[in-house]
C-alpha positions as CSV (number, residue, x, y, z in Angstrom):
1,X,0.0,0.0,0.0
2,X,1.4,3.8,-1.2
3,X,1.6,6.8,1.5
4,X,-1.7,8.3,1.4
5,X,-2.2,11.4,0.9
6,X,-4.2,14.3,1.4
7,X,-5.4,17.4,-1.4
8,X,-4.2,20.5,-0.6
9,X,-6.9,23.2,-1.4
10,X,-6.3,26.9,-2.2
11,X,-8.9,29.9,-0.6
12,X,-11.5,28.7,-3.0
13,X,-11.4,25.2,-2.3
14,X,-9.8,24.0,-5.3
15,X,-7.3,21.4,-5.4
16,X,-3.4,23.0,-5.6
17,X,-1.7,19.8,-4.8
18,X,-1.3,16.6,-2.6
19,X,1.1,15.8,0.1
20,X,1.4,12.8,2.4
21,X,-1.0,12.8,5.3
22,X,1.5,11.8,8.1
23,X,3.9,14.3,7.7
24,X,1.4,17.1,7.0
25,X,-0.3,17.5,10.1
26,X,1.8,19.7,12.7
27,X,2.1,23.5,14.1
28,X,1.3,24.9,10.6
29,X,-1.0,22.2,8.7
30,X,-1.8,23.3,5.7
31,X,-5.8,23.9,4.4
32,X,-6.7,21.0,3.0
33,X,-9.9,18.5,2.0
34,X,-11.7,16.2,4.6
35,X,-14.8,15.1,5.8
36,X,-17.1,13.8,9.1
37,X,-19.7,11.7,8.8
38,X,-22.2,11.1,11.6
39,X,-23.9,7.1,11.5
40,X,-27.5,7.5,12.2
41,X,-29.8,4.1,12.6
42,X,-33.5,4.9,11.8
43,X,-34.7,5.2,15.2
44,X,-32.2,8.3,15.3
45,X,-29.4,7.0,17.9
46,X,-26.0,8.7,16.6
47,X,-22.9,6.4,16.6
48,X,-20.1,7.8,18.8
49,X,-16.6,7.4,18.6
50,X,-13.8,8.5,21.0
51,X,-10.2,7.9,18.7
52,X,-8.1,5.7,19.2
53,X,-5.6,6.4,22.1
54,X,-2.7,5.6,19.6
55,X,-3.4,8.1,16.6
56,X,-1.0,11.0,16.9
57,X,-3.4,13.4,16.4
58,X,-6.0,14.3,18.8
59,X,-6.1,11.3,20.6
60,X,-8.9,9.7,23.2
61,X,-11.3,12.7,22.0
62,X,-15.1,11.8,21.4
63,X,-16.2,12.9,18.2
64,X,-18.3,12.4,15.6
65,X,-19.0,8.5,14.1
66,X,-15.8,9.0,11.3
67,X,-13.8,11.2,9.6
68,X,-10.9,11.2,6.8
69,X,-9.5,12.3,4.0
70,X,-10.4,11.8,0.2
71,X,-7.5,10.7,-2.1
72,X,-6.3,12.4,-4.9
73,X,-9.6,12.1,-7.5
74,X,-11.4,10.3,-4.9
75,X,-15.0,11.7,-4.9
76,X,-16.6,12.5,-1.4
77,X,-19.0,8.9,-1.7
78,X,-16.5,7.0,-2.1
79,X,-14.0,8.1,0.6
80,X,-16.9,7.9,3.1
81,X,-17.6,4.8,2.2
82,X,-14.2,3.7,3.1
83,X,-13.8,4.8,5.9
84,X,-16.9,3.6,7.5
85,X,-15.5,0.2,6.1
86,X,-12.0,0.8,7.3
87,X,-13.1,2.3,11.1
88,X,-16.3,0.7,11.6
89,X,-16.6,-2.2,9.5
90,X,-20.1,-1.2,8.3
91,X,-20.1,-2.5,4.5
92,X,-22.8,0.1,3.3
93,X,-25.2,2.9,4.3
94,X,-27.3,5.7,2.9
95,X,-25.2,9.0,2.5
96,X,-27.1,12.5,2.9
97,X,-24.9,15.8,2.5
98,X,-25.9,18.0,5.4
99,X,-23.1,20.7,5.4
100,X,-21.4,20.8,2.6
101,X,-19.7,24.1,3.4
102,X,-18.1,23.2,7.0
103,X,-14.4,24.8,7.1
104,X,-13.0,25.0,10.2
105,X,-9.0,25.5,12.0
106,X,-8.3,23.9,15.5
107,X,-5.3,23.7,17.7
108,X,-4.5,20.7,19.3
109,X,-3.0,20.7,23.5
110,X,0.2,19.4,21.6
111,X,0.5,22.5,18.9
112,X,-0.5,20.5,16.2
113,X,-3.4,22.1,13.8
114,X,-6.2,21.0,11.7
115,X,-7.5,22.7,8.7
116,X,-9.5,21.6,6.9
117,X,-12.2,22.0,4.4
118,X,-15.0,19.2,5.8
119,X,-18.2,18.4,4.3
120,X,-20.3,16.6,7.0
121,X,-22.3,13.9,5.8
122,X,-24.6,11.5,7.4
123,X,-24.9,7.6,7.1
124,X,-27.7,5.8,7.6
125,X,-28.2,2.2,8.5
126,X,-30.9,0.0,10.0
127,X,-31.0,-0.5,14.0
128,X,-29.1,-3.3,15.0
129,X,-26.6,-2.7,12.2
130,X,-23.0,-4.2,13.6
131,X,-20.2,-1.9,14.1
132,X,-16.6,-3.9,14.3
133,X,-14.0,-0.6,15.0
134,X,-10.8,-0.9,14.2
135,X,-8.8,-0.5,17.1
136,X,-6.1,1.2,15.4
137,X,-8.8,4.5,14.8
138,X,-11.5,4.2,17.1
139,X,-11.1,3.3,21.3
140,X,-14.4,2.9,22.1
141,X,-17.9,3.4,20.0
142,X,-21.5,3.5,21.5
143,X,-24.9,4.6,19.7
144,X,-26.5,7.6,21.6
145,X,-29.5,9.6,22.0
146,X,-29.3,12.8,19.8
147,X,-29.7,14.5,23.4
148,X,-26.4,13.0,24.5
149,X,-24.7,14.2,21.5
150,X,-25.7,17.9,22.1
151,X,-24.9,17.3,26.3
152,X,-21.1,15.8,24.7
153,X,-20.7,19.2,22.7
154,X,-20.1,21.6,25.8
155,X,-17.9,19.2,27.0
156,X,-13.7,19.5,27.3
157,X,-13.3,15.8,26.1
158,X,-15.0,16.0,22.9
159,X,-13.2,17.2,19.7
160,X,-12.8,20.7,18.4
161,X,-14.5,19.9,15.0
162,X,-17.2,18.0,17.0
163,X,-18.0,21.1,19.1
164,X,-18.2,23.4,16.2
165,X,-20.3,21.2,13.9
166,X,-22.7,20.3,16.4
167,X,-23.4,24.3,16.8
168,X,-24.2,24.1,12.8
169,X,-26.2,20.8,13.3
170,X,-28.5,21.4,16.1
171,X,-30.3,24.1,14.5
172,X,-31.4,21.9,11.9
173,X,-33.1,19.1,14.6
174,X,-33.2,16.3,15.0
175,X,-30.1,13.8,12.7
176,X,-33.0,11.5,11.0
177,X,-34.3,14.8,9.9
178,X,-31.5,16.5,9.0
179,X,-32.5,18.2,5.6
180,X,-30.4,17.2,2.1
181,X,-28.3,20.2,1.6
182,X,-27.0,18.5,-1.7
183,X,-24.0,18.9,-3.4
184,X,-23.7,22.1,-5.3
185,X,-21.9,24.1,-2.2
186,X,-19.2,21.0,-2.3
187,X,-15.8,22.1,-3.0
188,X,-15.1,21.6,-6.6
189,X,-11.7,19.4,-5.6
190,X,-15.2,16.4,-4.6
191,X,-17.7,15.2,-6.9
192,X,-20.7,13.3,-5.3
């Protein structure tokens, strides 16, 4: 398997370049794509994740269900896909754009920065659906009550992206009725 990388996006989100992901997260990351994608099951319990204690950036923080990084020409389906395989070990859900404009910076205790240009996406899968995380991403993983998610977003422990996205999600109620913001606000480096 290659290095993976990450694509570098200029102040109009358009792809400029790739570097390797590794080696590109520190004091001065630079802007680049990602995503977050909250697992919903039908009877609107959000999957939870706290990261793995191991990962070298922000670890142990509860977030979000998943998060990553689309390839080089990898369209925003696709690398969603992946990693809900490659955290979670769920084989398939329904993907719904929610915020397709979410940008954010965040500092890390440690120094080192995110930056990122991160359309939030939700997954949806039936109740009951198995999660198998891969303890090399994700610690610990429980389904909560959308009220539990909001309670985790003024808390110290959860991530910086998690905070801010939740102040952008709340508004719009409750995650099984999170509206379709479709795709035409995606940055043009991601096709749906």
């Amino acid at each position: 398997m290659g290095v993976e990388e990450i694509v570098l996006l200029n102040a109009e989100d358009e792809a400029v370049g790739t570097a390797p992901k590794a080696e590109s997260h520190h004091e001065s990351t630079p802007y680049h794509l990602a995503f977050s994608c909250y697992v919903v099951d039908t009877e609107g319990r959000v999957l939870i994740t706290r990261r793995a204690l191991g990962k070298r950036t922000f670890p142990g923080v509860w977030t979000g269900s998943c998060c990553g990084h689309p390839g080089p020409g990898e369209g925003l389906r696709e690398a969603v896909l992946r990693r809900l395989r490659d955290e979670l070990g769920l084989p398939d859900a329904a993907l719904t754009s929610v915020l397709p404009g979410f940008r954010y910076r965040a500092v890390a205790d440690d120094g080192t920065v995110e930056h990122e240009r991160c359309p939030v996406v939700r997954a949806t899968v039936a109740p009951g659906t198995p999660v198998q995380p891969n303890p090399e991403e994700v610690e610990h993983a429980e389904w909560w009550s959308w009220d539990r998610c909001l309670d985790l977003a003024g808390r110290p422990e959860s991530s910086l992206w998690y905070r801010l996205q939740l102040a952008e999600l709340a508004p719009l109620g409750a995650p099984r009725d999170w509206p379709d913001a479709g795709t035409a606000a995606l940055p043009p480096a991601l096709r749906w």
